[in-house]
Backbone as CSV, one residue per row, in Angstrom:
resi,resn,N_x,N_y,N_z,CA_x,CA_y,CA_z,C_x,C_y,C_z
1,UNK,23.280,-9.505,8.041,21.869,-9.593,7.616,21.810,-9.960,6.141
2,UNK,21.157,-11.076,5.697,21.200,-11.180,4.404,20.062,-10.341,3.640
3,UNK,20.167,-10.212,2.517,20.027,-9.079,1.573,18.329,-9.656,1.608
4,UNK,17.603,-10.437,1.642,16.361,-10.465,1.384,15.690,-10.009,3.104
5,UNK,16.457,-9.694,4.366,15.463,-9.446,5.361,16.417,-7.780,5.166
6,UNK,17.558,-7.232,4.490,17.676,-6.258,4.453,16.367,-5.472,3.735
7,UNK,15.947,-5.993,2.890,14.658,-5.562,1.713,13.570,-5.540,2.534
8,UNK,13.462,-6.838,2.926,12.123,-6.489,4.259,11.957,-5.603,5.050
9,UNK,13.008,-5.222,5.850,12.930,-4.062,6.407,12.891,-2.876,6.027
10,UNK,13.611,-2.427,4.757,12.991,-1.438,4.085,11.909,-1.127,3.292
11,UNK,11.479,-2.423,3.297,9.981,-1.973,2.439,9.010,-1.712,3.801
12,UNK,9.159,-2.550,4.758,8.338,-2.493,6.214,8.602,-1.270,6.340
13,UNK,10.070,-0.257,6.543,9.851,1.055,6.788,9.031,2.108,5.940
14,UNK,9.111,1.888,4.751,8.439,2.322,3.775,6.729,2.278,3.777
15,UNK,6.467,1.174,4.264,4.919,1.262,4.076,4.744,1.876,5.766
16,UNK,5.555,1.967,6.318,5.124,2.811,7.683,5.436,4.022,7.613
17,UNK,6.221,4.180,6.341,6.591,6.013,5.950,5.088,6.459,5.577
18,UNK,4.636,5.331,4.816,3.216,5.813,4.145,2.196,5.902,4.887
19,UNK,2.285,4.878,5.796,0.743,4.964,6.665,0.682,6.538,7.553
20,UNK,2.145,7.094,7.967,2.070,8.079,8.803,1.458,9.333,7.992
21,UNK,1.831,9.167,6.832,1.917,10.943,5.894,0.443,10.026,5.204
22,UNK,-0.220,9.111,5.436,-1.819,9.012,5.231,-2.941,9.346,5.749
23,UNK,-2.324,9.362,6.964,-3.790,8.356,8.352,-4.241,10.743,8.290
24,UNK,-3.719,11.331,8.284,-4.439,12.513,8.331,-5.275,13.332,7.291
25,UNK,-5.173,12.371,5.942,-5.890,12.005,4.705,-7.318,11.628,5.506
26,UNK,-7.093,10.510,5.896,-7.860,9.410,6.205,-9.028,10.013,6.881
27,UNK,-8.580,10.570,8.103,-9.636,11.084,9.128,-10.186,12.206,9.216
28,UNK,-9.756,13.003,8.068,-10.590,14.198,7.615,-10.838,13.719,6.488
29,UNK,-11.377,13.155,6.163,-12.007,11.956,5.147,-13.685,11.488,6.320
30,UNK,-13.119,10.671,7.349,-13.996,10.090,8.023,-14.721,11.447,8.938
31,UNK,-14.552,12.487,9.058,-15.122,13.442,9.704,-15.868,14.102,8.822
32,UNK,-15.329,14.735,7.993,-16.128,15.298,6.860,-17.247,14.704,6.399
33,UNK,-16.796,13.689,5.472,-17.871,12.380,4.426,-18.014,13.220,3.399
34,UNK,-16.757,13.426,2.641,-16.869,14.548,1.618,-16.022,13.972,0.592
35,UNK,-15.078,13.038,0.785,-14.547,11.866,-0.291,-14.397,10.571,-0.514
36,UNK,-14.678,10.521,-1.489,-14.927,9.255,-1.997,-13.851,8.055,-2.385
37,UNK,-12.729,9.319,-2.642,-11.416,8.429,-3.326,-10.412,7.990,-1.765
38,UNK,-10.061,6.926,-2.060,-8.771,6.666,-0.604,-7.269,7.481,-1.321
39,UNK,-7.045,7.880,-0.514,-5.348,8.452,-0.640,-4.538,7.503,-1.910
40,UNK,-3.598,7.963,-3.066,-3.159,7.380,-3.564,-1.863,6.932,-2.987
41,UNK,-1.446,5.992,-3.506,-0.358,4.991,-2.862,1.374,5.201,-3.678
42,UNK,1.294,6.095,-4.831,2.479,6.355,-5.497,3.866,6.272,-4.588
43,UNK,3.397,6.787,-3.757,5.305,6.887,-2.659,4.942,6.170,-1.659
44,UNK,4.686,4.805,-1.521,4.285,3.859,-0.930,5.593,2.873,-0.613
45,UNK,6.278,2.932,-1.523,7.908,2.037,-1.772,8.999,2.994,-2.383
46,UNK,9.095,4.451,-2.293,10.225,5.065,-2.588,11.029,5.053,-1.827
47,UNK,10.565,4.759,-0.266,11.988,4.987,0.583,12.596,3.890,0.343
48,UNK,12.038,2.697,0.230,12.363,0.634,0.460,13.159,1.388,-0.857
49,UNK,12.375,1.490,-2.235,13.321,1.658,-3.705,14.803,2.252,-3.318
50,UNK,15.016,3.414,-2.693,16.079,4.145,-2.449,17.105,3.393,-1.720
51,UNK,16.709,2.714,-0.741,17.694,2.214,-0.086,18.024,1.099,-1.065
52,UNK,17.075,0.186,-1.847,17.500,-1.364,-1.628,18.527,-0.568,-3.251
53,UNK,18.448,0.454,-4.005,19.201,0.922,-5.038,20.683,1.136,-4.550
54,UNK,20.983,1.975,-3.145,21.975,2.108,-2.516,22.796,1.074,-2.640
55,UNK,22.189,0.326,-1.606,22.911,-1.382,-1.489,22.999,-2.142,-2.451
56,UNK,22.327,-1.622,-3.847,22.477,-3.094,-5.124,24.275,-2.342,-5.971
57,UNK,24.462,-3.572,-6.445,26.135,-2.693,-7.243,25.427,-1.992,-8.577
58,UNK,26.168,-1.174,-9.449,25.705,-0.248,-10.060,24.952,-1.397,-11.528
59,UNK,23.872,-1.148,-11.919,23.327,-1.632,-12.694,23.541,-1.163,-14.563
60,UNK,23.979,-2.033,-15.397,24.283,-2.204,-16.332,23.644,-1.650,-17.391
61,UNK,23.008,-0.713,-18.311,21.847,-0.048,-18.500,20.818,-1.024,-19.403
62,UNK,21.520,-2.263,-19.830,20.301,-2.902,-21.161,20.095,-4.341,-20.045
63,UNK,20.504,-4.151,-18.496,20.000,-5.221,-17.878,18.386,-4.903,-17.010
64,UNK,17.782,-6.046,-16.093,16.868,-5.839,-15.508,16.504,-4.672,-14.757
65,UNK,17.596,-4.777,-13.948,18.047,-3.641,-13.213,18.363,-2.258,-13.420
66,UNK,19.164,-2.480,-14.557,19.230,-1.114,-15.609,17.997,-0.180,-16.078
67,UNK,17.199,-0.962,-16.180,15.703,-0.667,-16.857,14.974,-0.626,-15.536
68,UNK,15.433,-0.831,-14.760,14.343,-1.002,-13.613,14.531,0.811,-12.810
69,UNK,15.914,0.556,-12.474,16.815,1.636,-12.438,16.148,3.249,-12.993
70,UNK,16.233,2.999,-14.726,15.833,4.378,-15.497,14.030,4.706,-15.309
71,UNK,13.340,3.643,-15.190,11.919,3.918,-14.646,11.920,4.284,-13.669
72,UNK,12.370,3.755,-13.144,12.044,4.699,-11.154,12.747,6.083,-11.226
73,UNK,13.711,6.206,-11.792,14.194,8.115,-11.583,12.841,8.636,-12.615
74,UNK,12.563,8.431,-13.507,11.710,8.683,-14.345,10.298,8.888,-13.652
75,UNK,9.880,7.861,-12.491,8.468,7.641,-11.566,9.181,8.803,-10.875
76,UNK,10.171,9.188,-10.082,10.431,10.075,-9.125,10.046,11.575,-10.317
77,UNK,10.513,11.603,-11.187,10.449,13.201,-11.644,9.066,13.205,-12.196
78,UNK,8.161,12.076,-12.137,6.589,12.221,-12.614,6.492,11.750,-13.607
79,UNK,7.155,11.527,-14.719,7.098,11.103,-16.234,6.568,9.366,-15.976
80,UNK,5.406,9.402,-15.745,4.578,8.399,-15.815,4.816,7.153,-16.797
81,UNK,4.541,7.683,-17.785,4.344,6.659,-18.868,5.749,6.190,-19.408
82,UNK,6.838,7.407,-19.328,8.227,6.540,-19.653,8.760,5.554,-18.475
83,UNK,8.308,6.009,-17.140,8.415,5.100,-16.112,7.989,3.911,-16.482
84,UNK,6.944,3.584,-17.056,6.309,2.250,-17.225,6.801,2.008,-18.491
85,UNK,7.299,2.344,-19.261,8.034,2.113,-20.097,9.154,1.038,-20.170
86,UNK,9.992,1.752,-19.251,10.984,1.041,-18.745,11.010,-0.146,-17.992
87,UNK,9.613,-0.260,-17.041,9.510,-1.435,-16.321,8.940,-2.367,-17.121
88,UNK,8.379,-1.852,-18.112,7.707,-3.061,-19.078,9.411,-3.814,-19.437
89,UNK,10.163,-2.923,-19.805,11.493,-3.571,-20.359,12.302,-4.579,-19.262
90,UNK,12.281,-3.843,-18.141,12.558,-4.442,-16.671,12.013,-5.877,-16.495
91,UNK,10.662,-6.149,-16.925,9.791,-6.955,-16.496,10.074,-8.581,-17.862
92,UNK,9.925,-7.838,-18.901,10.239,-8.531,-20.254,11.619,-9.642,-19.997
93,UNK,12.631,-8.956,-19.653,13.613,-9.320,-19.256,14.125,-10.099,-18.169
94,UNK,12.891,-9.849,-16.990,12.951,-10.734,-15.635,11.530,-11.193,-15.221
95,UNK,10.598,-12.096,-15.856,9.326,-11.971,-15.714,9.004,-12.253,-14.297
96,UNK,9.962,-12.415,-13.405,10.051,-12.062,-11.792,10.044,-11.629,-11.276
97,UNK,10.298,-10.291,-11.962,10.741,-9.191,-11.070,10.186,-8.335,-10.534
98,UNK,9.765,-8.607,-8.766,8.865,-8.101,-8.119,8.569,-6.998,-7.291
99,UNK,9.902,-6.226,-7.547,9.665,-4.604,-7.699,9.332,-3.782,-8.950
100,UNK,9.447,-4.771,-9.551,9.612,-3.536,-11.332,7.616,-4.039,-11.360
101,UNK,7.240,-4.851,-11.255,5.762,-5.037,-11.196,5.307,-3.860,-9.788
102,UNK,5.763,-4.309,-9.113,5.407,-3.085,-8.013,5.353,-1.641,-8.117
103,UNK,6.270,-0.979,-8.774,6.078,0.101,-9.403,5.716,0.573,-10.321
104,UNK,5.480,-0.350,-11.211,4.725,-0.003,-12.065,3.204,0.049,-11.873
105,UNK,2.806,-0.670,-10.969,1.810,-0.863,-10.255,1.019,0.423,-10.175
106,UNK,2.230,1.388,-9.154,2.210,2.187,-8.327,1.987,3.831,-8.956
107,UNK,2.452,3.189,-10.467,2.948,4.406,-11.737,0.822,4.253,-12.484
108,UNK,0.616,2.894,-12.534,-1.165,2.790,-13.347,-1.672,3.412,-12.388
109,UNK,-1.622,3.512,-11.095,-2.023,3.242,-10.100,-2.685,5.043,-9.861
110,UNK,-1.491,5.453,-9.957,-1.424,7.181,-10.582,-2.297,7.543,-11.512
111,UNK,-2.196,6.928,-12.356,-2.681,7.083,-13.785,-4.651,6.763,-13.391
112,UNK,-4.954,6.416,-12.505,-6.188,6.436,-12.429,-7.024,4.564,-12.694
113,UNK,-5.498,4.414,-13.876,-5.647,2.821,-14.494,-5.900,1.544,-13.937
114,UNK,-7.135,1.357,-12.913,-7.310,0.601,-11.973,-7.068,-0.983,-11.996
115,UNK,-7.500,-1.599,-13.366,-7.409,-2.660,-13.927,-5.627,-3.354,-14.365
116,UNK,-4.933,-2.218,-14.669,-3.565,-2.576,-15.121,-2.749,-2.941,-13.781
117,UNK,-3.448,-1.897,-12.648,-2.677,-1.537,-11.470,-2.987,-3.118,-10.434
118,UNK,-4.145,-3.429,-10.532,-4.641,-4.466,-9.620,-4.036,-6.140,-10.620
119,UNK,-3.721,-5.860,-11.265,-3.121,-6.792,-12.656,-1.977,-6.998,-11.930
120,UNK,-0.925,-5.878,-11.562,0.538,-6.281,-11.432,0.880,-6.367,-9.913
121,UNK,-0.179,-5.537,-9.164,-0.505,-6.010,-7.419,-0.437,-7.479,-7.332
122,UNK,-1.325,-8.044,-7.699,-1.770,-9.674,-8.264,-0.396,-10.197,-8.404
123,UNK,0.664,-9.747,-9.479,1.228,-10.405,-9.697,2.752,-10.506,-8.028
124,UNK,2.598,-9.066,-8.044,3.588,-9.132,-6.765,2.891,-10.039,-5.510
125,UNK,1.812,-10.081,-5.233,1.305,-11.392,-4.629,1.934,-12.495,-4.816
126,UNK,1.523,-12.624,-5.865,1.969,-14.229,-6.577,3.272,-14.289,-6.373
127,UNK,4.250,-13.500,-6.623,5.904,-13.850,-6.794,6.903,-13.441,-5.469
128,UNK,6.036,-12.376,-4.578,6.534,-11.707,-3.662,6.972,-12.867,-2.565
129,UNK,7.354,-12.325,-2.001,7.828,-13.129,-0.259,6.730,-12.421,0.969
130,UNK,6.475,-13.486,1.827,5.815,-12.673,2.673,5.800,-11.358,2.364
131,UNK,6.955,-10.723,3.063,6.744,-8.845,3.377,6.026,-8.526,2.068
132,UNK,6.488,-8.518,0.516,5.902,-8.283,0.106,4.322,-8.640,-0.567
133,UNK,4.350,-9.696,-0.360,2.364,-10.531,-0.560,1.688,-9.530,0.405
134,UNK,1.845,-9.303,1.815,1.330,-8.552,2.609,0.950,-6.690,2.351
135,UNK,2.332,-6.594,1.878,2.154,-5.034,1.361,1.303,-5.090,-0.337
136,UNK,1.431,-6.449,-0.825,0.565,-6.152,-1.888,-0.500,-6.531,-1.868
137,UNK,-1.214,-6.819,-1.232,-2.515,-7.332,-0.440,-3.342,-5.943,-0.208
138,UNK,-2.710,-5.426,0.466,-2.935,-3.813,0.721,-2.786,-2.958,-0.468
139,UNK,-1.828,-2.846,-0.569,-1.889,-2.097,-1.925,-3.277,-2.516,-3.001
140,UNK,-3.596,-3.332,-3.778,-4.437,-3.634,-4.267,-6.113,-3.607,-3.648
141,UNK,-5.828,-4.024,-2.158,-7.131,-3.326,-1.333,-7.642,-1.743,-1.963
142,UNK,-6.378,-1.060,-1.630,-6.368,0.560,-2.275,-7.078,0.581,-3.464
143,UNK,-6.259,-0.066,-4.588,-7.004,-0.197,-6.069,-8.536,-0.260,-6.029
144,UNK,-8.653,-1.198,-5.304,-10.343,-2.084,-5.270,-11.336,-0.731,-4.950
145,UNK,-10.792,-0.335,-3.537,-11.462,1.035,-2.999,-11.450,2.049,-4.092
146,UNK,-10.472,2.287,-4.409,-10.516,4.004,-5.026,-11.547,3.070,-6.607
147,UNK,-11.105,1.918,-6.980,-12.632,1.178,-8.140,-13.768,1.265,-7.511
148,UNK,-13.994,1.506,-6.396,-15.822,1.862,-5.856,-16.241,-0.221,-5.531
149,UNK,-14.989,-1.074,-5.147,-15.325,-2.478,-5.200,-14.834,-2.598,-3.924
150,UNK,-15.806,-2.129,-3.037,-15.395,-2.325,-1.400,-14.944,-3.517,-0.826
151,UNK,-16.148,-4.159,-1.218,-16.203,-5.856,-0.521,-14.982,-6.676,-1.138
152,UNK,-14.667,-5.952,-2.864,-13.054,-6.538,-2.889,-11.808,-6.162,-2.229
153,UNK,-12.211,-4.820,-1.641,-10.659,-4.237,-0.804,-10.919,-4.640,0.606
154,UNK,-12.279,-5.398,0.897,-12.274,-5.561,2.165,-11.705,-7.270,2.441
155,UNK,-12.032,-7.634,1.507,-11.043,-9.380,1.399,-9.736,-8.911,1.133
156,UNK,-9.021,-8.458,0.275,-7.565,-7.851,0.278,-7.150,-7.493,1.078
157,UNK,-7.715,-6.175,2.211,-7.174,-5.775,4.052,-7.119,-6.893,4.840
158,UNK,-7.896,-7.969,4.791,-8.148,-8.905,5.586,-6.739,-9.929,4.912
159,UNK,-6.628,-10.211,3.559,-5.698,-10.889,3.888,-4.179,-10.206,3.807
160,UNK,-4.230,-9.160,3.827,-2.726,-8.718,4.323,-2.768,-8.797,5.674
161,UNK,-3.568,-8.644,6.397,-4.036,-8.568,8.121,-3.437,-10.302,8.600
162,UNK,-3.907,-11.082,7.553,-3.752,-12.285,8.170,-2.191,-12.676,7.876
163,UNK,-1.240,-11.809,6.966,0.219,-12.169,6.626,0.763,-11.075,7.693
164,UNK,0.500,-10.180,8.153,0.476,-9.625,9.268,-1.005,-8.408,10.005
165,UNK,-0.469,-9.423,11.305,-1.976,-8.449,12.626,-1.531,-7.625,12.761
166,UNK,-0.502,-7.003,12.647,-0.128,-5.581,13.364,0.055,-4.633,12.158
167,UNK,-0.450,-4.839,10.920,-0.463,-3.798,9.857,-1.729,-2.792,10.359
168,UNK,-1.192,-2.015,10.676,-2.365,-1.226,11.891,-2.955,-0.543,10.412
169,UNK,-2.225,0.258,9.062,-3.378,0.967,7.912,-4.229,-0.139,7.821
170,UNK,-3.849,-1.057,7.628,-5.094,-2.157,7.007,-6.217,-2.224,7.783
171,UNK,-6.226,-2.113,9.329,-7.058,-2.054,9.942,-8.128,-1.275,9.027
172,UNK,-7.353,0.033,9.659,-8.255,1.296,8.905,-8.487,1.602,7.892
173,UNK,-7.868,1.030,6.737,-8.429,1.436,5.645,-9.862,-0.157,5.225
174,UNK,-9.559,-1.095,6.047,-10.598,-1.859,6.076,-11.982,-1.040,6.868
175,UNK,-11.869,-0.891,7.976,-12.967,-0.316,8.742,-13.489,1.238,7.511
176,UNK,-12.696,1.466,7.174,-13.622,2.879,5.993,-14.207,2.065,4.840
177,UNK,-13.668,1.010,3.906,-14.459,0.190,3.472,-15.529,-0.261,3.784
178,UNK,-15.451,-0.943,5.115,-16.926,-1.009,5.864,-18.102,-0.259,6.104
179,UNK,-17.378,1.152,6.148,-18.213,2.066,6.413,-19.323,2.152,4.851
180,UNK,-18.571,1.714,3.922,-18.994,2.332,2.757,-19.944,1.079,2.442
181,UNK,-19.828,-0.055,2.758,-21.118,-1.032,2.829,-21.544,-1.096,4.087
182,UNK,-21.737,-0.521,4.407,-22.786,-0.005,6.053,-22.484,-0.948,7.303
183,UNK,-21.610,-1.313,7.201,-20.873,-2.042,8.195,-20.561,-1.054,9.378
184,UNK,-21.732,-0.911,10.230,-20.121,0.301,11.303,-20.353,-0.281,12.358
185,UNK,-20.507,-1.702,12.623,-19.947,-2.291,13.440,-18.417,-2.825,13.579
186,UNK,-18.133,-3.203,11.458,-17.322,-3.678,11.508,-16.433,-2.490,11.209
187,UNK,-16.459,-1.323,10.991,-16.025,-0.297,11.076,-15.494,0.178,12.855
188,UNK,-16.278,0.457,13.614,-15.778,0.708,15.003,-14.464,-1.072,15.973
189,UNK,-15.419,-1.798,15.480,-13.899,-2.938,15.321,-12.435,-2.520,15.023
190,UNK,-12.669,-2.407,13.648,-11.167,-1.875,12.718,-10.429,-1.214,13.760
191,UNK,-11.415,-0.088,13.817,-10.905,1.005,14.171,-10.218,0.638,15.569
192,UNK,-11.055,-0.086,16.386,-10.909,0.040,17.577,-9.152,-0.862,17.864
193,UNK,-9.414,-1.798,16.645,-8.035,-3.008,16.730,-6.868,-1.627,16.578
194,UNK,-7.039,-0.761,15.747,-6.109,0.096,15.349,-5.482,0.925,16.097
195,UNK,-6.194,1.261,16.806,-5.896,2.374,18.550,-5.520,1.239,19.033
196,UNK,-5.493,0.301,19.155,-4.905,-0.703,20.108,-3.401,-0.697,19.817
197,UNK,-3.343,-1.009,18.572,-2.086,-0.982,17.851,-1.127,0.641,18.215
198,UNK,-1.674,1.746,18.274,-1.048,2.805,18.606,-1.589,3.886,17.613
199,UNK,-1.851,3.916,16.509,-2.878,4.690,16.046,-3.271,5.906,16.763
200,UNK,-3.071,7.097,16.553,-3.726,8.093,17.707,-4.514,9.178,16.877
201,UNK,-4.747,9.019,15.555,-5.778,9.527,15.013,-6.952,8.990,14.826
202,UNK,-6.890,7.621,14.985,-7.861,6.657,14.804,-8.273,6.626,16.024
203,UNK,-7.550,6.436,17.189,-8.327,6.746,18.535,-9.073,8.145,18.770
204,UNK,-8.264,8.975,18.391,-9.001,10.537,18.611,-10.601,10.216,17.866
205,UNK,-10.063,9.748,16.778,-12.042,9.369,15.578,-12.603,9.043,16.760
206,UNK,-12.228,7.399,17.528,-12.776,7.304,18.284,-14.074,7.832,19.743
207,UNK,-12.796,8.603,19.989,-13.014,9.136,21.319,-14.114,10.212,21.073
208,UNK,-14.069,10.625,19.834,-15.394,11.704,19.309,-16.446,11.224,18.984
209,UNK,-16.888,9.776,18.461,-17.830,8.915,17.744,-18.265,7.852,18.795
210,UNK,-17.013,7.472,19.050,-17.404,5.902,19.613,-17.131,5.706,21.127
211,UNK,-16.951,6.727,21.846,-16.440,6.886,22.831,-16.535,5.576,23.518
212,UNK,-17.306,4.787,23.660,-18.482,3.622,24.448,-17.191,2.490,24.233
213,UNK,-16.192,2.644,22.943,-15.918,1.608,22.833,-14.341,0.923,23.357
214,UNK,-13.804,3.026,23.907,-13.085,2.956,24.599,-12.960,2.653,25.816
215,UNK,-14.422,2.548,26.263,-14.425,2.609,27.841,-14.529,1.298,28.295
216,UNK,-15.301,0.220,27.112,-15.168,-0.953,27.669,-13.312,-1.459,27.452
217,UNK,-12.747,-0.743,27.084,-11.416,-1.849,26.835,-10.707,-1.413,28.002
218,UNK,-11.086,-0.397,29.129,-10.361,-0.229,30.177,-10.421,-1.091,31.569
């Protein structure tokens, strides 16, 4: 397997580490109507980080990697700002480099810093490969939402949806966007694509709300 679909697959496992330890955020979210903010995305790429660190040879400390390296143990123990520290150095050094933008991303992202965070999303778009344009599509959807800029996280879900249909969060975190510009048509859609996909909290929403919409798909 060469080393760029090895990465794919661990970031693909990774954002499916995240959607699982989310979606129960999510739907006591949609039952309640008691928050406003979407789930933050910080450990969104720690498992993909961990592995693709495993498999890289040991990194040099004044190289890309090196610096890329001392920010992420730094993002793991919480130290925010030296994390981004380091990826600024990471980044300086490889203006490519489309994990050290990713986590740092992930580090503003924390920080509340919506503008810095949707800045370096953008940029992992721009430089990423599929898997990642798709996961940063989403990711930055997140940004847009937790900024109160629905209709921008609802073009962002849609086009990670269109780099992949079977990103079943995007569904749903599109259809709660919707909800929030009064869309709940296009809200019971989302949702409904999402239970299709396998989703079984999103079907349970269902089966309590929308029951009508299960019955026609039988």
């Amino acid at each position: 397997m060469p080393p760029e679909a090895s990465a794919g697959t661990a970031i693909r496992q990774a954002f499916l580490y995240y959607s699982k330890k989310s979606v129960t955020f999510l739907m006591v979210r949609l039952t309640q109507h008691d928050h406003d903010k979407m789930n933050r995305i910080s450990n969104v790429f720690l498992i993909a980080i961990f592995a693709l660190l495993l498999m890289a040879p040991p990194a040099q400390a004044e190289t890309p990697q090196g610096y890329f390296k001392a920010g992420y143990e730094r993002h793991q123990q919480g130290r925010l700002k030296d994390a981004i520290s380091y990826y600024n150095k990471a980044i300086d050094r490889n203006p490519s480099f489309v994990l050290a933008y990713q986590m740092r991303a992930a580090a503003w992202h924390q920080q509340k810093q919506h503008n810095q965070a949707r800045a370096d999303y953008s940029k992992v778009i721009e430089l990423g490969e599929p898997y990642f344009k798709a996961v940063g599509f989403f990711n930055r959807g997140v940004v847009n939402y937790d900024d109160g800029q629905f209709t921008k996280a609802i073009v962002d879900f849609t086009e990670a949806i269109s780099l992949d249909h079977k990103m079943t969060q995007a569904y749903v975190h599109r259809g709660i966007a919707k909800s929030k510009i009064g869309d709940r048509k296009g809200q019971i859609r989302d949702f409904t694509y999402a239970a299709q996909f396998g989703d079984k909290r999103v079907r349970e929403w269902l089966e309590k709300h929308a029951p009508h919409v299960l019955e026609r798909k039988r």
